[in-house]
C-alpha positions as a printed Julia matrix, in Angstrom:
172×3 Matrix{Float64}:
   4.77  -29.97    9.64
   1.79  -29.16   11.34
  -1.62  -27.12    9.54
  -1.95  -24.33   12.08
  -5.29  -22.46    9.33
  -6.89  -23.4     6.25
  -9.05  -21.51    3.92
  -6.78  -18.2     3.74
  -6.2   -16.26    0.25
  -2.81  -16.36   -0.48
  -1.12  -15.77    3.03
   1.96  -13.65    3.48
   3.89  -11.56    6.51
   3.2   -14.05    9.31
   4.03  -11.89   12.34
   3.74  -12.92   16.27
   2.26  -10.74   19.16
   3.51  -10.79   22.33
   0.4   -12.85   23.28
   1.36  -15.3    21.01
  -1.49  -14.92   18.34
   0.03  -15.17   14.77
  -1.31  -12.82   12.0
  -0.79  -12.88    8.22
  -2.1   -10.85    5.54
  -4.17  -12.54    3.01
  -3.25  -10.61   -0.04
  -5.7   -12.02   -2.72
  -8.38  -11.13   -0.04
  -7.42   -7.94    1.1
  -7.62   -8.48    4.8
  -5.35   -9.73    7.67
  -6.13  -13.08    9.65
  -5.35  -13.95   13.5
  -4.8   -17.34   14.51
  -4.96  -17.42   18.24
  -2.67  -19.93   20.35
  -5.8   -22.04   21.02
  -6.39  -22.66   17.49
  -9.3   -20.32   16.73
  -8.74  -18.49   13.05
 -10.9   -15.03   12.78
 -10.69  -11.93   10.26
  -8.69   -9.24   11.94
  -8.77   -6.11    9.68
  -9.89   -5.11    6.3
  -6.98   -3.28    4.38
  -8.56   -3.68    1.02
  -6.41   -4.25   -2.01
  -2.92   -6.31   -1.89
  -1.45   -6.3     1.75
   2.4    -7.93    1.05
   4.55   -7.67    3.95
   3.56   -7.07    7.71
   5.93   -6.13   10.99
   4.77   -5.8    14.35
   5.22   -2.18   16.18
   6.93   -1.09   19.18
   3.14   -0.52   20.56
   1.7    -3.69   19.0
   0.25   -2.18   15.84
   0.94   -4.05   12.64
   2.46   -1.89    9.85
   1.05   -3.55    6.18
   3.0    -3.1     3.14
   0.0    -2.96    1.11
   0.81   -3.14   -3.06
  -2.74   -2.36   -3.89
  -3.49   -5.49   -5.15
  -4.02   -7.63   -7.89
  -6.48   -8.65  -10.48
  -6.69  -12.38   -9.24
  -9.48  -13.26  -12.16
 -11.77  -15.92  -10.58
  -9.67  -16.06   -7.58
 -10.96  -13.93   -5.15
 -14.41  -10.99   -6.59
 -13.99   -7.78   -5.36
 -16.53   -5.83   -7.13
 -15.46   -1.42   -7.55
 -11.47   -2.85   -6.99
  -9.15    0.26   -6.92
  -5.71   -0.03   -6.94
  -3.66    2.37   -4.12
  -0.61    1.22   -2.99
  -0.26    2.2    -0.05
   1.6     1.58    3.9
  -0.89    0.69    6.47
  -1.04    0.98   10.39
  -3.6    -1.87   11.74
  -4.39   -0.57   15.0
  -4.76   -3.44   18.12
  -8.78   -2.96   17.62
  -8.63   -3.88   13.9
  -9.32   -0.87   12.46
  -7.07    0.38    9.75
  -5.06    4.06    8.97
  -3.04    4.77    5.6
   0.24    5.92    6.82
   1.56    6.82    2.88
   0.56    6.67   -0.39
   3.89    8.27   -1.8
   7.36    8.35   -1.08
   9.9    11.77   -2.13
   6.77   13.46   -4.01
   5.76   10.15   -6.32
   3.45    7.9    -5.92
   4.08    4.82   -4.43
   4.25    1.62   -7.11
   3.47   -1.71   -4.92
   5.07   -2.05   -1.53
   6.66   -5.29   -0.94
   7.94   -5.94    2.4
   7.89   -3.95    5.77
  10.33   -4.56    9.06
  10.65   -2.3    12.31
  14.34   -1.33   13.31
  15.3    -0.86   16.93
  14.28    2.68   17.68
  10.68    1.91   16.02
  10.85    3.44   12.6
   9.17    1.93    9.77
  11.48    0.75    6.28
  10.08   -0.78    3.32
  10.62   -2.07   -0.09
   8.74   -0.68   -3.13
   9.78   -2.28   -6.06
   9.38   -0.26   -9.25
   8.68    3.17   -7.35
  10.19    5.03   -4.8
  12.35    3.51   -1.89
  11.93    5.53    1.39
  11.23    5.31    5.35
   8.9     6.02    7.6
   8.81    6.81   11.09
   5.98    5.88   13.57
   7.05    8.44   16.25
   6.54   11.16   13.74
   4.34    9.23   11.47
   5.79   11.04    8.08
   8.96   10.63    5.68
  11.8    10.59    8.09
  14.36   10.7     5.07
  16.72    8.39    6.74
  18.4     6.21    3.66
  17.37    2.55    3.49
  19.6    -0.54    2.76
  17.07   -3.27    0.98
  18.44   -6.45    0.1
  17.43   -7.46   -3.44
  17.34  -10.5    -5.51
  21.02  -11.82   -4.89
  22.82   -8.24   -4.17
  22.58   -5.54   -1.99
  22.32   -1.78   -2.16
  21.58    1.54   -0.34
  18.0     1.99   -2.14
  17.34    5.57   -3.18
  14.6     7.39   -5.35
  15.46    5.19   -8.01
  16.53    1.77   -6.69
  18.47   -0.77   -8.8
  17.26   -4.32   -8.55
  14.42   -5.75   -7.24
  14.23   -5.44   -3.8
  13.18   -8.97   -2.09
  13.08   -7.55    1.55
  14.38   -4.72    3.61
  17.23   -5.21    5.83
  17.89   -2.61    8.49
  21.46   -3.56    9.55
  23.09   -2.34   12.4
């Protein structure tokens, strides 16, 4: 096995561009790293808080699953740390838009995981809140039902999921 970055905070999501760079969230950091195919490791975007699971978008964008974070003790310092989980769009520039903060009316509880089906819409797990979809053509609820595979099951996810969802699945 070969190191391909050292140094990140908790890396999660690893997602390829079409130029080959590889990206990960570093959730105890609050920030996304890109490791480009010539070995050069930089700080992409800033999300702030806990970003979980990351897809890349029909257009190159990288939606975040973004929980809100964590207090990580001596880990990582973030002094004035507010928790807002939240789903993310990290534009190709870096910069950063919240797509969501709530799902059917409530608050989202901690997003988990994030993956792009064929027509571009956005699903994603949030376990312990509500379960819903987004769509990046519209860029609001598109109240299309999601299937999330959970801990050693599977179920159609509604307002009130059963289980903890591990990872959406998008199915055919």
């Amino acid at each position: 096995m070969d190191t391909v970055a050292t140094g990140l905070s908790f890396p999660e999501g690893p997602v390829f561009d079409v130029e080959g760079n590889l990206y990960v969230v570093e959730i105890a950091a609050g920030r996304v790293a890109k490791m480009a195919p010539d070995g050069t490791t930089t700080r992409f975007a800033d999300t702030g808080g806990g970003p979980n699971g990351m897809a890349l978008g029909p257009a190159g964008q990288l939606w975040v699953a973004n929980s809100g974070g964590l207090d990580w003790g001596e880990v990582v310092e973030r002094p004035g740390f507010v928790k807002v989980p939240r789903i993310e769009q990290v534009h190709r520039d870096g910069t950063v838009s919240v797509l969501s903060v709530e799902a059917d009316g409530r608050p989202l509880q901690g997003p988990n995981d994030v993956v792009v089906d064929r027509e571009g819409g956005l699903w994603f797990t949030d376990p312990g809140g509500p379960t819903a979809t987004l769509s990046p053509r519209g860029g609001g609820s598109a109240g299309l039902p999601l299937t999330a595979g959970t801990c050693g099951s599977s179920h159609r996810a509604t307002s009130t999921p059963t289980g903890w969802p591990c990872g959406p699945t998008t199915g055919s």
